[in-house]
Structures are given as C-alpha cells and as structure tokens.
N, CA, C and O atoms as a printed pandas DataFrame, in Angstrom:
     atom_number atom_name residue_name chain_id  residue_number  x_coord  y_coord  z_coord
0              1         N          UNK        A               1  259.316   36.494   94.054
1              2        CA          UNK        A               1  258.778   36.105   92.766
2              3         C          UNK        A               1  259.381   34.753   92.411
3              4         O          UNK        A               1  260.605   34.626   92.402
4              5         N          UNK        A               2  258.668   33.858   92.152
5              6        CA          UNK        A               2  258.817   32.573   92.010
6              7         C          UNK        A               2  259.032   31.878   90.772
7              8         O          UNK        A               2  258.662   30.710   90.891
8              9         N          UNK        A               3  259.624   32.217   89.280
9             10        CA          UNK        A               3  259.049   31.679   88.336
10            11         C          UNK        A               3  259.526   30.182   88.151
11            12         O          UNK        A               3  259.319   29.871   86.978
12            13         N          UNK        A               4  260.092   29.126   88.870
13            14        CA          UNK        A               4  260.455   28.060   88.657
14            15         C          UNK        A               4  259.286   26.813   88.617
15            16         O          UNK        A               4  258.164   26.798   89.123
16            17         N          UNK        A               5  259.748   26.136   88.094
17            18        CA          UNK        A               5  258.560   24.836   87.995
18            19         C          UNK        A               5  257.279   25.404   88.078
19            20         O          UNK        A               5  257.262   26.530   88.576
20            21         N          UNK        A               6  256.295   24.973   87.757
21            22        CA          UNK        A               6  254.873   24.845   87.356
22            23         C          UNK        A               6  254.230   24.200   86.080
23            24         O          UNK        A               6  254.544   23.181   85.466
24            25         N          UNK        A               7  253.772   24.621   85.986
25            26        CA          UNK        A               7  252.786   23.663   84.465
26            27         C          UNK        A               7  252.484   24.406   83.119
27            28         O          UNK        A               7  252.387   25.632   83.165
28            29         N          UNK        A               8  252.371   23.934   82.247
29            30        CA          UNK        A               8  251.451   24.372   81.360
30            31         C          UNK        A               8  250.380   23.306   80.510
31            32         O          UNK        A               8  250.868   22.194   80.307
32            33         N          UNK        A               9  249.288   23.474   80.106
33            34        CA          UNK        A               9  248.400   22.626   79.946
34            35         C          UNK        A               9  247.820   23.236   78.432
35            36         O          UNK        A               9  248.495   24.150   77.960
36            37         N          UNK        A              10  246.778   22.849   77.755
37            38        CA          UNK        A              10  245.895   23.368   76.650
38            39         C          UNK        A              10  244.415   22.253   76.649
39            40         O          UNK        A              10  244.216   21.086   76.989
40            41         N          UNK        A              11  243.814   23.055   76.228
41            42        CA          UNK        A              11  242.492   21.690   75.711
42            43         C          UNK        A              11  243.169   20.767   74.343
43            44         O          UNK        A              11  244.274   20.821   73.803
44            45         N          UNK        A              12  242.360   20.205   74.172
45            46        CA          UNK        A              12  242.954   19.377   72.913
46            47         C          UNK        A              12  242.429   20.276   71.508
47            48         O          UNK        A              12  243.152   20.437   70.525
48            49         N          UNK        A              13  241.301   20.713   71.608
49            50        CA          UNK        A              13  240.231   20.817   70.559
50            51         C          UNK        A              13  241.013   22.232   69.955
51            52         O          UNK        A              13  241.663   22.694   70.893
52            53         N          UNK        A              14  241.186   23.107   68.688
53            54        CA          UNK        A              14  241.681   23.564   68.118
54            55         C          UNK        A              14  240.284   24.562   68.338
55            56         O          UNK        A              14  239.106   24.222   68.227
56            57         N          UNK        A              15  240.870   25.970   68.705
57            58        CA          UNK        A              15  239.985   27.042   68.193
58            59         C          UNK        A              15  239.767   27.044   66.679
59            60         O          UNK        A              15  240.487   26.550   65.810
60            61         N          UNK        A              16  238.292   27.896   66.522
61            62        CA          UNK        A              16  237.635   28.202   65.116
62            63         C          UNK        A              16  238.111   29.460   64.854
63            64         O          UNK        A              16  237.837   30.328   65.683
64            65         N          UNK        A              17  239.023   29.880   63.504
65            66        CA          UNK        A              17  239.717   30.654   63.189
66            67         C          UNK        A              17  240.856   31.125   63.646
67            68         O          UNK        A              17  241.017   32.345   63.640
68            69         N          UNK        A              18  241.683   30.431   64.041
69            70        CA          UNK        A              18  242.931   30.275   64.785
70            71         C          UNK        A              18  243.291   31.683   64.920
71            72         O          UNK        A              18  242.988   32.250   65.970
72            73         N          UNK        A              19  243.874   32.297   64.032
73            74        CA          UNK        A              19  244.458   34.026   63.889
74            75         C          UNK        A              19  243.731   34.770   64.657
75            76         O          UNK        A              19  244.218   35.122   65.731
76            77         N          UNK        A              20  242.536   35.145   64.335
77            78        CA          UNK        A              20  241.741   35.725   64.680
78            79         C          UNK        A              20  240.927   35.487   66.165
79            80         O          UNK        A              20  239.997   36.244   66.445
80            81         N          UNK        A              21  241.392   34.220   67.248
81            82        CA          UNK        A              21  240.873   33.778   68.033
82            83         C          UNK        A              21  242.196   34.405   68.630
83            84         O          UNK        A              21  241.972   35.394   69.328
84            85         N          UNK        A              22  243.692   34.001   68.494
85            86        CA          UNK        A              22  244.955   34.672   68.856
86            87         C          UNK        A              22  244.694   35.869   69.233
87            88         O          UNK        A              22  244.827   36.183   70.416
88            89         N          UNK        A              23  244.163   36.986   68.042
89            90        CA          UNK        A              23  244.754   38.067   68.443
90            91         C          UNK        A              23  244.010   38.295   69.384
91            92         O          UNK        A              23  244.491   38.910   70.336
92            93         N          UNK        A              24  242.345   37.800   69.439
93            94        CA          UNK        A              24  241.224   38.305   70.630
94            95         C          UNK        A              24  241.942   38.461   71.961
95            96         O          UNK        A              24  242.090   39.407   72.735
96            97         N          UNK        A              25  242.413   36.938   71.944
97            98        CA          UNK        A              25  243.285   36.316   73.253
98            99         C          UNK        A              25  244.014   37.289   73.550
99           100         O          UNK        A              25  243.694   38.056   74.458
100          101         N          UNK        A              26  245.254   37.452   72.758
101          102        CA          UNK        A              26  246.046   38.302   73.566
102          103         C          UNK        A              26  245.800   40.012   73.831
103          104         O          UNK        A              26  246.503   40.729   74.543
104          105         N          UNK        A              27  244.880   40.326   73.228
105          106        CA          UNK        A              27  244.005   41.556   73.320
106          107         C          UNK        A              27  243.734   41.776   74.425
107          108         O          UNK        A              27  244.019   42.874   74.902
108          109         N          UNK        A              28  242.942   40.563   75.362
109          110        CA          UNK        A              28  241.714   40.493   76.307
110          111         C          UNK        A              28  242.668   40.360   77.349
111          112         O          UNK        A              28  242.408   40.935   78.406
112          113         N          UNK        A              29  244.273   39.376   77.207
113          114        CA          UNK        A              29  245.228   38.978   78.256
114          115         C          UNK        A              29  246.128   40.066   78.490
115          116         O          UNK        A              29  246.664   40.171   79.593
116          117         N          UNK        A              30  246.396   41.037   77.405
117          118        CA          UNK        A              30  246.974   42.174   78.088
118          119         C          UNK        A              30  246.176   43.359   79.122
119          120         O          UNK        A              30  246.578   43.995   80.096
120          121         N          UNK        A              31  245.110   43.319   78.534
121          122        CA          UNK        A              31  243.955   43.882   79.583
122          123         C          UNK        A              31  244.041   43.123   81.017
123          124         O          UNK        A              31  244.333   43.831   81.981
124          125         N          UNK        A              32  243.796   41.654   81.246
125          126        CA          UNK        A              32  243.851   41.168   82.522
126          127         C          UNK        A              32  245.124   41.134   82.897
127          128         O          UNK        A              32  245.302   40.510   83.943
128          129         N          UNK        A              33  246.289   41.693   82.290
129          130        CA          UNK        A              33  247.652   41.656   82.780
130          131         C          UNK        A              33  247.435   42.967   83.597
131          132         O          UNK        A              33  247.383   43.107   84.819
132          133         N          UNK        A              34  247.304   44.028   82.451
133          134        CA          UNK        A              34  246.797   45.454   83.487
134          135         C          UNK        A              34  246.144   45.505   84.751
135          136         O          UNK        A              34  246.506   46.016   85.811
136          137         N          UNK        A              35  245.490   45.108   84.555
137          138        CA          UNK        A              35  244.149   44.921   85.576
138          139         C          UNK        A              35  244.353   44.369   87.248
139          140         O          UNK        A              35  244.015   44.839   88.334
140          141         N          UNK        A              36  245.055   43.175   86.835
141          142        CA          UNK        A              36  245.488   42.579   88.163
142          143         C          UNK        A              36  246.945   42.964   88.035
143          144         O          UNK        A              36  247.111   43.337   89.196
144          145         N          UNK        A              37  248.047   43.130   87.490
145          146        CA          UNK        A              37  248.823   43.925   88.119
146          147         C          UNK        A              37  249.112   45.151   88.941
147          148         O          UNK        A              37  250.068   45.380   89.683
148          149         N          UNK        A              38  247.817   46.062   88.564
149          150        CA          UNK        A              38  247.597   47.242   89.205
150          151         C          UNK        A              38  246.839   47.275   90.373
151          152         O          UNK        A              38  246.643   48.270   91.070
152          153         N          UNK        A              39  246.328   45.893   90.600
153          154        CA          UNK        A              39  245.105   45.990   91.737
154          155         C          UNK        A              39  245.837   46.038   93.474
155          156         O          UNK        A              39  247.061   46.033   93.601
156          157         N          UNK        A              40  245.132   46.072   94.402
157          158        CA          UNK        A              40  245.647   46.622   95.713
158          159         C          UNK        A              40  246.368   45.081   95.817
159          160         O          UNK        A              40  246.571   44.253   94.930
160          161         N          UNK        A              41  246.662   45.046   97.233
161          162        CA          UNK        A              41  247.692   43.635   97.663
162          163         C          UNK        A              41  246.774   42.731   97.867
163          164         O          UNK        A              41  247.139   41.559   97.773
164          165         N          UNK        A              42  245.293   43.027   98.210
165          166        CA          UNK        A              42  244.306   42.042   98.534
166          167         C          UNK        A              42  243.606   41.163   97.144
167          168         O          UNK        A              42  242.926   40.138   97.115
168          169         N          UNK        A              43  244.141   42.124   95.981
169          170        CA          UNK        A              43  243.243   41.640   94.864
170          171         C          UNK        A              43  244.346   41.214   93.472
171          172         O          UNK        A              43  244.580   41.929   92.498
172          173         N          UNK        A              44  244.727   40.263   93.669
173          174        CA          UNK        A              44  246.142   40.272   92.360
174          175         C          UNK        A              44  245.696   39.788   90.990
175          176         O          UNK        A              44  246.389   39.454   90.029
176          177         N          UNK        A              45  243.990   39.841   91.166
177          178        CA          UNK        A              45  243.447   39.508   89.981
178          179         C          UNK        A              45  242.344   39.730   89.308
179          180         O          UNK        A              45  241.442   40.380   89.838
180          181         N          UNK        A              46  242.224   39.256   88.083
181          182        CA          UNK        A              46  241.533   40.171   87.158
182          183         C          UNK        A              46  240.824   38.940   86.341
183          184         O          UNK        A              46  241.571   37.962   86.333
184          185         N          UNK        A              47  239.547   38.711   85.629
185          186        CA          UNK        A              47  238.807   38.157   85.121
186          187         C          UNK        A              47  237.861   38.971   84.026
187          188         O          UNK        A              47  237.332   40.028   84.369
188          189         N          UNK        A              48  237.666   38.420   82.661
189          190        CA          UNK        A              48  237.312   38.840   81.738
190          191         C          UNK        A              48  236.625   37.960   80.647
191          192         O          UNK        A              48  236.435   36.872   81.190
192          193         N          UNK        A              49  236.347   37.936   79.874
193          194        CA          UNK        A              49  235.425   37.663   78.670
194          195         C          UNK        A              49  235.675   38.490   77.495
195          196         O          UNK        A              49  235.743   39.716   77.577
196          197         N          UNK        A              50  235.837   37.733   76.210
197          198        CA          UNK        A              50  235.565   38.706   75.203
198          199         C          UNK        A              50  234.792   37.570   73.767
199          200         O          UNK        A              50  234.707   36.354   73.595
200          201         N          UNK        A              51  234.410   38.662   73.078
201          202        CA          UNK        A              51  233.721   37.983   71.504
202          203         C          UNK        A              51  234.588   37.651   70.737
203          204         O          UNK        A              51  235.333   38.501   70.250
204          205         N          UNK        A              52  234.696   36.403   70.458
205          206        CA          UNK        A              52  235.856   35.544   69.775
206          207         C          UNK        A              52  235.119   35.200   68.541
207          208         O          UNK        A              52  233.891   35.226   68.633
208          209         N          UNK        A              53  235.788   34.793   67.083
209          210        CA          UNK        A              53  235.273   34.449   65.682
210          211         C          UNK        A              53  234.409   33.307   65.882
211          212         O          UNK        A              53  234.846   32.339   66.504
212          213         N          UNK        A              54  233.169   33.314   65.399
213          214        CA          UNK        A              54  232.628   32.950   65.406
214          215         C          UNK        A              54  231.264   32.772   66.320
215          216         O          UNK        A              54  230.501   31.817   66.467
216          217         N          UNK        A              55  231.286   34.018   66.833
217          218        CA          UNK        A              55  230.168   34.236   67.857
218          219         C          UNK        A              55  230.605   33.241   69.130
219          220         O          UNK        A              55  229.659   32.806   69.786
220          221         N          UNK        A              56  231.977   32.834   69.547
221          222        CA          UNK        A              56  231.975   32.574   71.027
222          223         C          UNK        A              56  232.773   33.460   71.526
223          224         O          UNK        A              56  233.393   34.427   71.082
224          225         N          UNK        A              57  232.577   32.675   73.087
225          226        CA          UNK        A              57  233.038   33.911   73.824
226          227         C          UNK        A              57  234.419   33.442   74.419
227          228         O          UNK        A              57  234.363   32.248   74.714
228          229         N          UNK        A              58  235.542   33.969   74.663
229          230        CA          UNK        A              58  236.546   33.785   75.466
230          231         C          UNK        A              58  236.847   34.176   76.562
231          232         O          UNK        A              58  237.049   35.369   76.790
232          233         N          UNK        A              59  236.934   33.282   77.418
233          234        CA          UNK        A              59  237.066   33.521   79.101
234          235         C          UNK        A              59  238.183   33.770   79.449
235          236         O          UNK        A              59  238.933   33.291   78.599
236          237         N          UNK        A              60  238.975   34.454   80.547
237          238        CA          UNK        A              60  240.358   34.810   80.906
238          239         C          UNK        A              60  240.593   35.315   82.152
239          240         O          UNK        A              60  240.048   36.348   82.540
240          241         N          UNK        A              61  241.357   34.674   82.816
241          242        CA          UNK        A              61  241.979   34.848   84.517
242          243         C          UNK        A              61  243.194   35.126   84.289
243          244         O          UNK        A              61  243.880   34.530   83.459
244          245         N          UNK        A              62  243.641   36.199   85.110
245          246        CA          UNK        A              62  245.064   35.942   85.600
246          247         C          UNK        A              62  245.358   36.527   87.181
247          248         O          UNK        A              62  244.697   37.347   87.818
248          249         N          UNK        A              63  246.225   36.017   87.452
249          250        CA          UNK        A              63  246.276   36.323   89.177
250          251         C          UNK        A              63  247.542   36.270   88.992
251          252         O          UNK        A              63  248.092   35.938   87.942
252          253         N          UNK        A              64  248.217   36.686   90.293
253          254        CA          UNK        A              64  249.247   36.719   90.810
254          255         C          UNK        A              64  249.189   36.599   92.992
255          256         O          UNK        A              64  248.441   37.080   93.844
256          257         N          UNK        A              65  250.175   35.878   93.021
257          258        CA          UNK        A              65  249.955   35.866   94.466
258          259         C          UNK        A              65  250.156   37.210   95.414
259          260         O          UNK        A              65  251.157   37.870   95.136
260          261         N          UNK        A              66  249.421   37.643   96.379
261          262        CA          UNK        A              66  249.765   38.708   97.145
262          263         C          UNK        A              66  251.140   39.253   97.830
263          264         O          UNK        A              66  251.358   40.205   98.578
264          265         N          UNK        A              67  251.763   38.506   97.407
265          266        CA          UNK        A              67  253.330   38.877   98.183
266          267         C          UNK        A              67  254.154   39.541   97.114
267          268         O          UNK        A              67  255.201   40.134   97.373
268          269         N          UNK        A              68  253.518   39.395   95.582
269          270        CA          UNK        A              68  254.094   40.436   94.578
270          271         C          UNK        A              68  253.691   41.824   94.970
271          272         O          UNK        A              68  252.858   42.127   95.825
272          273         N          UNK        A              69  254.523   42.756   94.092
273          274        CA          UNK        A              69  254.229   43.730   93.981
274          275         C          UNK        A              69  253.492   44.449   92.873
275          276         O          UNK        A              69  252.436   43.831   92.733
276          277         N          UNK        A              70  253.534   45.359   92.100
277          278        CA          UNK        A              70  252.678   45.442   91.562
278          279         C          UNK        A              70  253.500   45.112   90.066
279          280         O          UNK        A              70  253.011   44.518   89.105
280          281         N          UNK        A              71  254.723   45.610   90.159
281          282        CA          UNK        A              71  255.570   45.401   89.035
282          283         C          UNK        A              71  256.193   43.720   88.666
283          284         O          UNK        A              71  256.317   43.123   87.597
284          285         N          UNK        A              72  256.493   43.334   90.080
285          286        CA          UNK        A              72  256.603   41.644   89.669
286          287         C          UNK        A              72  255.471   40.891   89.044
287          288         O          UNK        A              72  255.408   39.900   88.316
288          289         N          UNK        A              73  254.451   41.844   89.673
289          290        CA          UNK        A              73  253.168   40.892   89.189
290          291         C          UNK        A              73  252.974   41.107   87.476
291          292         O          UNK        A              73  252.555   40.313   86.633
292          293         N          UNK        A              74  253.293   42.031   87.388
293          294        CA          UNK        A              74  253.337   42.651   85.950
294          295         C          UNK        A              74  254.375   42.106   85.270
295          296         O          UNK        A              74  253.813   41.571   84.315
296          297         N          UNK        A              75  255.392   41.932   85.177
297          298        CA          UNK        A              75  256.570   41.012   85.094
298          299         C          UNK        A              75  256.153   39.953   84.928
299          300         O          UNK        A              75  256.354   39.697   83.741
300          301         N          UNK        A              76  255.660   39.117   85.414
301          302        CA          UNK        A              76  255.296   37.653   85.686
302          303         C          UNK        A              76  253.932   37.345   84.772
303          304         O          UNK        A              76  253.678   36.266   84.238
304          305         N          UNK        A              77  253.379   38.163   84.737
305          306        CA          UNK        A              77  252.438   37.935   83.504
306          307         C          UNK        A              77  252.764   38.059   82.425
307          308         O          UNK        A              77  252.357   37.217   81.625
308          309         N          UNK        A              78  253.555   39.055   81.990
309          310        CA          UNK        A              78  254.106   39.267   80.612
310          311         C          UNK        A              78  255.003   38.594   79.971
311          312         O          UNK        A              78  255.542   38.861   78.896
312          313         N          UNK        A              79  255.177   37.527   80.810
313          314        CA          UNK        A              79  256.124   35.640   80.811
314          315         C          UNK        A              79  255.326   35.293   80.400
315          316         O          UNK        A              79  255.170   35.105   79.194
316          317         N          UNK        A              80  254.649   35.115   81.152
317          318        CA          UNK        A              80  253.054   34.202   80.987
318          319         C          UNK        A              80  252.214   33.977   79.159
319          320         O          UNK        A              80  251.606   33.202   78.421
320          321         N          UNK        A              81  252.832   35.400   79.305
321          322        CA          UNK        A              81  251.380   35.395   78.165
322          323         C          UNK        A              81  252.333   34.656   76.721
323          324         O          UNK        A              81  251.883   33.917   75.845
324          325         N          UNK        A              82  253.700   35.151   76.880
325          326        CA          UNK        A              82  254.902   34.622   75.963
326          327         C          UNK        A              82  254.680   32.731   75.699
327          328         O          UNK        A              82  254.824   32.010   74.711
328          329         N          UNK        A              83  254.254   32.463   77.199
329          330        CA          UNK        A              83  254.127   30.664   77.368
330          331         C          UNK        A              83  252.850   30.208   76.833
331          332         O          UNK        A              83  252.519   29.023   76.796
332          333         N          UNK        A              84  252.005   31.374   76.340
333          334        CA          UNK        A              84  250.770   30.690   75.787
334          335         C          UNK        A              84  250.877   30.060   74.803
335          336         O          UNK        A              84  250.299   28.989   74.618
336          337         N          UNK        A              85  251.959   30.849   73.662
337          338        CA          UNK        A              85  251.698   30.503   72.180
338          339         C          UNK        A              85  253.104   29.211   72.090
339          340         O          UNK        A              85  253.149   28.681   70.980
340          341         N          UNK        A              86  254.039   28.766   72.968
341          342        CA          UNK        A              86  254.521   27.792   73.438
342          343         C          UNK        A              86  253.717   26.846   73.586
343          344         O          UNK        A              86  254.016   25.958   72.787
344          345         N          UNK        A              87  252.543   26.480   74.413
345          346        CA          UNK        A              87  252.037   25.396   74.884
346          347         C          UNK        A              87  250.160   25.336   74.489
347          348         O          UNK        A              87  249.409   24.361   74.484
348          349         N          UNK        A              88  249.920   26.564   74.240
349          350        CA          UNK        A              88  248.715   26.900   74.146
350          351         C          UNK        A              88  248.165   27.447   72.445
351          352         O          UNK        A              88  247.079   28.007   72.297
352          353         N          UNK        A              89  248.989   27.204   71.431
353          354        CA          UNK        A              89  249.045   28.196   70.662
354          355         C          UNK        A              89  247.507   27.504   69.662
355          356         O          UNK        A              89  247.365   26.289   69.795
356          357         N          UNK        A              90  246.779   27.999   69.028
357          358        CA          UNK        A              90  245.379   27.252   68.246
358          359         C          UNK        A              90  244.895   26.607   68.917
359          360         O          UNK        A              90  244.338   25.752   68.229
360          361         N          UNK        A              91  244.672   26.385   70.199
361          362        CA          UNK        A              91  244.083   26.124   70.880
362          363         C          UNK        A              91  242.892   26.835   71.559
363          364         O          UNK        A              91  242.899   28.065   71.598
364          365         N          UNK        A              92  241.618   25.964   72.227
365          366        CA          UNK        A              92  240.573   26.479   72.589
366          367         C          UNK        A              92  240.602   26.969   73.752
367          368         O          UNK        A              92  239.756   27.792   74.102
368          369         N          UNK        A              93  241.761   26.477   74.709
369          370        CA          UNK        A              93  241.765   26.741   76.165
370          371         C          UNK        A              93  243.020   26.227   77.063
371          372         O          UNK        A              93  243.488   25.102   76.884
372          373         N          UNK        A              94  243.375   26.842   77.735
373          374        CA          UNK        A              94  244.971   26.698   78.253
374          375         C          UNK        A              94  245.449   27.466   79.811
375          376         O          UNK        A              94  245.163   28.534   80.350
376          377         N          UNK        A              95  246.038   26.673   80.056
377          378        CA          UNK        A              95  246.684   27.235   81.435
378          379         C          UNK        A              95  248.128   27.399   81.611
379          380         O          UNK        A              95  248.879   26.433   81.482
380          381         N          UNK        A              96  248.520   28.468   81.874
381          382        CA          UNK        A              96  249.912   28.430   82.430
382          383         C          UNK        A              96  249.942   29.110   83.628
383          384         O          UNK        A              96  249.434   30.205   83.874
384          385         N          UNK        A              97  250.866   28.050   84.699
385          386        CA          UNK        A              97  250.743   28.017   85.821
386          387         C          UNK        A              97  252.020   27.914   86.665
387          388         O          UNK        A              97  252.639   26.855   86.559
388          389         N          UNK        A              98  252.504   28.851   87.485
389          390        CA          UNK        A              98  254.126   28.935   88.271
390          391         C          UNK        A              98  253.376   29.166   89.431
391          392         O          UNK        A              98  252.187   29.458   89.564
392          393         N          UNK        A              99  254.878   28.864   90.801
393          394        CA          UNK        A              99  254.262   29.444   92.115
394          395         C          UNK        A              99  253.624   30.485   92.503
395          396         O          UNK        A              99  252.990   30.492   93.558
396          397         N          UNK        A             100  253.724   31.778   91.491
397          398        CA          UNK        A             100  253.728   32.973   91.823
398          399         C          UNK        A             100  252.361   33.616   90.978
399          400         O          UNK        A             100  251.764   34.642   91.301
400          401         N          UNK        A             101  252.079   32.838   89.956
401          402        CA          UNK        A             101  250.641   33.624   89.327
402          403         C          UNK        A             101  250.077   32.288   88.555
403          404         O          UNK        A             101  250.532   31.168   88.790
404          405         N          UNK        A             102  249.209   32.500   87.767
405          406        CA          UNK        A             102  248.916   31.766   87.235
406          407         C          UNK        A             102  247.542   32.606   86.214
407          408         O          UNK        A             102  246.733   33.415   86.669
408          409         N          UNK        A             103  247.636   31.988   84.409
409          410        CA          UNK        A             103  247.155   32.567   83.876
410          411         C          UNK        A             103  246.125   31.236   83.388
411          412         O          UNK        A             103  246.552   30.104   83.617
412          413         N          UNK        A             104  244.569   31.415   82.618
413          414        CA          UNK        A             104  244.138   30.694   82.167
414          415         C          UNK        A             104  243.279   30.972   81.540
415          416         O          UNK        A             104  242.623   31.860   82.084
416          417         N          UNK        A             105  242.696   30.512   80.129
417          418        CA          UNK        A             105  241.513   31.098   79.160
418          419         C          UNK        A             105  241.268   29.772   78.565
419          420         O          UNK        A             105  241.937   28.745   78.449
420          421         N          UNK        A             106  239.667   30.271   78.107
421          422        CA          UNK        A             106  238.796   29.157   77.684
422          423         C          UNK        A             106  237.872   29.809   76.803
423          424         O          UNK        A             106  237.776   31.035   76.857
424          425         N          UNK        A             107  237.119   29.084   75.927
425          426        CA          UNK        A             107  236.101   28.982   75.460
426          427         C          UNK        A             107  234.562   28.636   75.903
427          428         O          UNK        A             107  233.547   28.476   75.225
428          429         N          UNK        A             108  234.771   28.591   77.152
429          430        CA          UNK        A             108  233.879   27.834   78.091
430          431         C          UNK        A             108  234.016   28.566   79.582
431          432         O          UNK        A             108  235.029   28.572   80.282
432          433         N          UNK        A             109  232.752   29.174   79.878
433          434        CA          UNK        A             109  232.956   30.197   81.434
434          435         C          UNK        A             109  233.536   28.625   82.470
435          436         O          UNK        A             109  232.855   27.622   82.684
436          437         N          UNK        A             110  234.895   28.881   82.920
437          438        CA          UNK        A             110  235.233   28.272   84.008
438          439         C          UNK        A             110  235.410   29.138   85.462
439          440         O          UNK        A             110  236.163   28.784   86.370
440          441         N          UNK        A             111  234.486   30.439   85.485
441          442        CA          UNK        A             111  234.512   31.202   86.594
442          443         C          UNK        A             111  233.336   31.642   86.934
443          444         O          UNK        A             111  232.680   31.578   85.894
444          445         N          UNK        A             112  232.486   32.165   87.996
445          446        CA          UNK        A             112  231.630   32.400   88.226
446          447         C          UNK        A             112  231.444   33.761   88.277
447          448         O          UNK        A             112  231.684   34.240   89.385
448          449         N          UNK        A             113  231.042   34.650   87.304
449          450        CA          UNK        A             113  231.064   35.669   87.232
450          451         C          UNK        A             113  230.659   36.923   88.113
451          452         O          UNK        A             113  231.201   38.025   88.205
452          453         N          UNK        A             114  229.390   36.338   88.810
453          454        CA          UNK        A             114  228.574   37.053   89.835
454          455         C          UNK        A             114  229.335   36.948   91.181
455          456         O          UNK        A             114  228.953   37.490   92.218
456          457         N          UNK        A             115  230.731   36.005   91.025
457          458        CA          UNK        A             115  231.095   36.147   92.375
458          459         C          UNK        A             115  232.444   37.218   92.789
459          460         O          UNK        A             115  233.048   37.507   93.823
460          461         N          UNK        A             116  232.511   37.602   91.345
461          462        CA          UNK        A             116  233.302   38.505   91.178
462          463         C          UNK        A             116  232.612   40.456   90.504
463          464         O          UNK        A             116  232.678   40.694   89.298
464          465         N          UNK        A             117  232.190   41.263   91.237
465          466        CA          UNK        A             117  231.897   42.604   90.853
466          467         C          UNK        A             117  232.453   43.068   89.598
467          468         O          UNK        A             117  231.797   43.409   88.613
468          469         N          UNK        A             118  233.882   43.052   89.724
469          470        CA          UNK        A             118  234.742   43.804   87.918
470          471         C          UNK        A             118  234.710   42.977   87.160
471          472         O          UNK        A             118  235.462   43.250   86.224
472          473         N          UNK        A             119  234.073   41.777   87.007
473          474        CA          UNK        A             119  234.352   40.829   85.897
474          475         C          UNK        A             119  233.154   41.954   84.795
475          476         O          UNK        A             119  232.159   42.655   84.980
476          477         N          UNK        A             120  233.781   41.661   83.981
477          478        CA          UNK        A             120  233.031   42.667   82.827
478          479         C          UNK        A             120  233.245   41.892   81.526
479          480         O          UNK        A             120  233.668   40.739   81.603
480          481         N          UNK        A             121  232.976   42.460   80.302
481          482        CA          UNK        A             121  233.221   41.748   79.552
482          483         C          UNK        A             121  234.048   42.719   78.970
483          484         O          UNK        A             121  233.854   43.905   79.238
484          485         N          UNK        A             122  235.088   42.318   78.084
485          486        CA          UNK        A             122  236.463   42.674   77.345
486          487         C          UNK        A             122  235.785   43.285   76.187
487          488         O          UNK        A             122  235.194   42.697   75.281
488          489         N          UNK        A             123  235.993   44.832   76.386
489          490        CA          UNK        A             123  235.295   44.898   74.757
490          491         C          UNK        A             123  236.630   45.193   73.945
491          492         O          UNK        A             123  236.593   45.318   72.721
C-alpha cells in the first residue's frame, strides 16, 4: 500500500448548492468505497452516478490497484474521501490521486458507462 506522493486536483467552477451537493458526494463515495473494496483482485473498482441539487447528476470512480487487498483497499479510500473536502471541498469536480488508488467525481460523465456492466446509478 502506497500512500506517498500523488496529487490532488478540483475543477475551478463551484457546485450549485454546496451542502447539499457534499452530502450527495459523500453518500455516493462511501458506496464506491464499498463496492470496489469488496470486489475480486481483478476488479478494484467501482463507478457510479447520483442526482445532485439541482437536477444534475454526479459522477464517481474509485479504484484501487490489484496488489491491495480488500481491507487496504478499503483503508486507502477512506483517506481518500477525508482529501476531498481538503482540496475538493464546493467544488464541481475533483481528483485525488496516490500510487495505490485513486478517487474522482464530476458533474460531467468522464466514464463510459456501457463499458462497464455494474455502473448503475447511486440511488
């Protein structure tokens, strides 16, 4: 498990209803924490969508690399999600990114949904 150096990033543009865009977020990111922490060694990740204020939608990845386990991977996200409201916080879209996983959400589909089967949407 790797957590040293990596990045963190945000869009510039300020989500619409800040609070209420937060809690969606971290709603939808503890779900993709579940999700790909629990998945087999081939799959360390999880992709989602949910209905954010104002009739948009919020997009959300998180992965972890295959050499975790299921608990580091779980571990390592639950960092992650701590570094959002650090670097990402009222914001529309953000990445935080280490050797070992990497988390990211948007306001804007940056994944291709059909190329993934469990992508579902976050209810």
């Amino acid at each position: 498990m790797e957590t040293s150096s990596g990045y963190n990033s945000s869009d510039s543009s300020d989500a619409l209803e800040k609070d209420e865009f937060k809690n969606v977020l971290m709603q939808m990111m503890s779900y993709l924490r579940e999700r790909a922490a629990s998945r087999d060694s081939l799959r360390k990740f999880a992709m989602a969508n949910a209905s954010g204020p104002g009739n948009q939608t919020i997009y959300g990845l998180a992965q972890c690399t295959l050499d975790l386990s299921n608990k580091d991977c779980d571990i390592c996200l639950s960092g992650a999600f701590s570094d959002i409201s650090k670097c990402c916080d009222g914001k529309r879209g953000g990445r935080v990114v280490r050797p070992s996983w990497y988390i990211r959400f948007g306001a804007y589909s940056f994944f291709e949904a059909s190329a993934y089967n469990n992508a579902q949407p976050f209810v």
